[in-house]
C-alpha positions as CSV (number, residue, x, y, z in Angstrom):
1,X,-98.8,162.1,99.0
2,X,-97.9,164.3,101.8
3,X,-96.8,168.0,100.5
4,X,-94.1,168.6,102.6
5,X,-92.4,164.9,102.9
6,X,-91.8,163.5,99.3
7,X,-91.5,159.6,100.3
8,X,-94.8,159.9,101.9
9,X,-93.9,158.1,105.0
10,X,-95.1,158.6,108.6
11,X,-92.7,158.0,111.6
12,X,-93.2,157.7,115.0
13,X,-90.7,157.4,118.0
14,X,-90.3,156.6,121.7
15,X,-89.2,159.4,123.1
16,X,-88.6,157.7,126.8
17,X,-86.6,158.3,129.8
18,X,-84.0,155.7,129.1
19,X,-81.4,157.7,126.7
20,X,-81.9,154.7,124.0
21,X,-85.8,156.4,123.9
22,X,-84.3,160.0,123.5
23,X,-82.0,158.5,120.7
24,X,-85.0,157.0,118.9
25,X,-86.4,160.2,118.9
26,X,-83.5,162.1,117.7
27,X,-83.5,159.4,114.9
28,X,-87.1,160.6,113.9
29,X,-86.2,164.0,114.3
30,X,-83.4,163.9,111.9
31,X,-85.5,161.9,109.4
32,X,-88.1,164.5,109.5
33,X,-85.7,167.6,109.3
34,X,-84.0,165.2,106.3
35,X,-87.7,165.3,104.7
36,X,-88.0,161.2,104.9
37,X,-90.6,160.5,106.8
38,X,-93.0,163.1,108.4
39,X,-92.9,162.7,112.6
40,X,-96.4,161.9,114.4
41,X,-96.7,162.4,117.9
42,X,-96.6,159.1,119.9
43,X,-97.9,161.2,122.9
44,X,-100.3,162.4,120.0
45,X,-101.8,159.2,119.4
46,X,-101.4,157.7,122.9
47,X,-103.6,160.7,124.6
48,X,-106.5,160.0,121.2
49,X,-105.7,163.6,119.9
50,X,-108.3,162.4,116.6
51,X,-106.0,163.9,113.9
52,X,-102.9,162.2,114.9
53,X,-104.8,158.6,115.4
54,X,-106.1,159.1,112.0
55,X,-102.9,159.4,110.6
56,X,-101.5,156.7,112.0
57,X,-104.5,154.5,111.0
58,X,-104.0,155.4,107.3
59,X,-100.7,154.9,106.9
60,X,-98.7,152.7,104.9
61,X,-95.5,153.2,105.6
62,X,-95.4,154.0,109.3
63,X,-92.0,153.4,110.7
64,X,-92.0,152.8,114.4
65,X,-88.8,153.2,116.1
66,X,-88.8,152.2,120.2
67,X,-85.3,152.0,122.0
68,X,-85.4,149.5,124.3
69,X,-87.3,145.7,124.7
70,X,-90.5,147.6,125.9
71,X,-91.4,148.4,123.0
72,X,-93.6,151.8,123.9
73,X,-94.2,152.8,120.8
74,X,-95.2,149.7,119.0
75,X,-97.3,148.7,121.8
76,X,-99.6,152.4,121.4
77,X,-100.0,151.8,117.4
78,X,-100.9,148.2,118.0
79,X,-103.7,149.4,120.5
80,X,-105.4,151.0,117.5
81,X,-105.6,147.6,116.1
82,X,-102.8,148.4,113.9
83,X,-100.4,145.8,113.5
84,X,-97.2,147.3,113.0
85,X,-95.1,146.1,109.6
86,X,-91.9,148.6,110.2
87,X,-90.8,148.0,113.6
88,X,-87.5,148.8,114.6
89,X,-85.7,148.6,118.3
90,X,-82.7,150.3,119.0
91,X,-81.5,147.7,121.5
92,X,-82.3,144.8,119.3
93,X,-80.4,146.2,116.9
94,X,-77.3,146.7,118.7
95,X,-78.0,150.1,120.8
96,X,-76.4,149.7,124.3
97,X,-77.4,152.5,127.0
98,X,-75.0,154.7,128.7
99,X,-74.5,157.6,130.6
100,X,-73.9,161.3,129.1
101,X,-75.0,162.9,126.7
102,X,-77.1,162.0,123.0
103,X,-73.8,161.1,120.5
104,X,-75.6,162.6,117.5
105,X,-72.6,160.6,115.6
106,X,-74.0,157.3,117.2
107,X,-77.7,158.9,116.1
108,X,-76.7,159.0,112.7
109,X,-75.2,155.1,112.4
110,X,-78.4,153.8,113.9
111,X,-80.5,156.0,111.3
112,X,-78.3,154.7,108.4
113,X,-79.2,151.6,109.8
114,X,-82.9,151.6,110.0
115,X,-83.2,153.4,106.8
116,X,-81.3,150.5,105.2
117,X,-83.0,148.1,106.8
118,X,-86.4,149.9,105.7
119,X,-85.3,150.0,102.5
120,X,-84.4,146.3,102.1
121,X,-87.8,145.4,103.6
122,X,-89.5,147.2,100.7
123,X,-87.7,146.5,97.8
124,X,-89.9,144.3,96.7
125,X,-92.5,147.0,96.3
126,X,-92.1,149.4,93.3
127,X,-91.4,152.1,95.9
128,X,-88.8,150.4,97.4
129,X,-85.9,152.9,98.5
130,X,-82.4,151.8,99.6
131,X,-81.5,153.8,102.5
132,X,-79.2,155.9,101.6
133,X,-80.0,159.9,101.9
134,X,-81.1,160.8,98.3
135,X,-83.9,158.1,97.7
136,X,-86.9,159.4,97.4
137,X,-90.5,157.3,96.5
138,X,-91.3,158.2,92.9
């Protein structure tokens, strides 16, 4: 278990030009800062900083979220040789791009959404959460 993060879980973001990138990154921001998931640099692990691939190699429960179809993100863990089993993409699930400024309001649906969604895709495992902002892995 990680000391800080009680669920254990690693996240790691796109962080792109496109906004949807900079809201995937808010979205592992605010699960960090919420103590979900503990945030790993995707530029981290892209550059080979040892520490950071390491990590990502050893996790479980490493949540990728990328925020468009190119998939930055999951295309760096997979070329580690990891094959990525929580995968999310803001545009595939519903994440539209626009001009202006980060809608932390529209941050905050799309990190319901992905926690839900993480959730349901481990509730078969006795650590299985729900996604709702008090579940925590035993």
């Amino acid at each position: 278990m990680l000391e800080k993060y009680d669920t254990g879980f690693l996240v790691v973001s796109c962080s792109g030009a496109l906004k949807s990138g900079q809201v995937a990154n808010a979205i592992a921001v605010k699960m960090a800062e919420n103590g979900f998931a503990e945030m790993l640099s995707i530029a981290g692990v892209a550059a080979g900083v040892e520490e950071y691939v390491d990590k990502a190699m050893r996790a479980d429960d490493l949540i990728i979220i990328d925020g468009c179809e190119k998939k930055c993100a999951c295309k760096i863990i997979e070329n580690l040789g990891v094959t990525p089993r929580h995968e999310f993409c803001l545009a595939e699930l519903g994440y539209s791009d626009s001009d202006g400024p980060i809608d932390m309001a529209e941050v905050d649906i799309f990190r319901k959404k992905i926690k839900l969604l993480y959730g349901q895709a481990k509730s078969s495992s006795k650590y299985s959460v729900c996604g709702c902002e008090t579940c925590i892995r035993d």
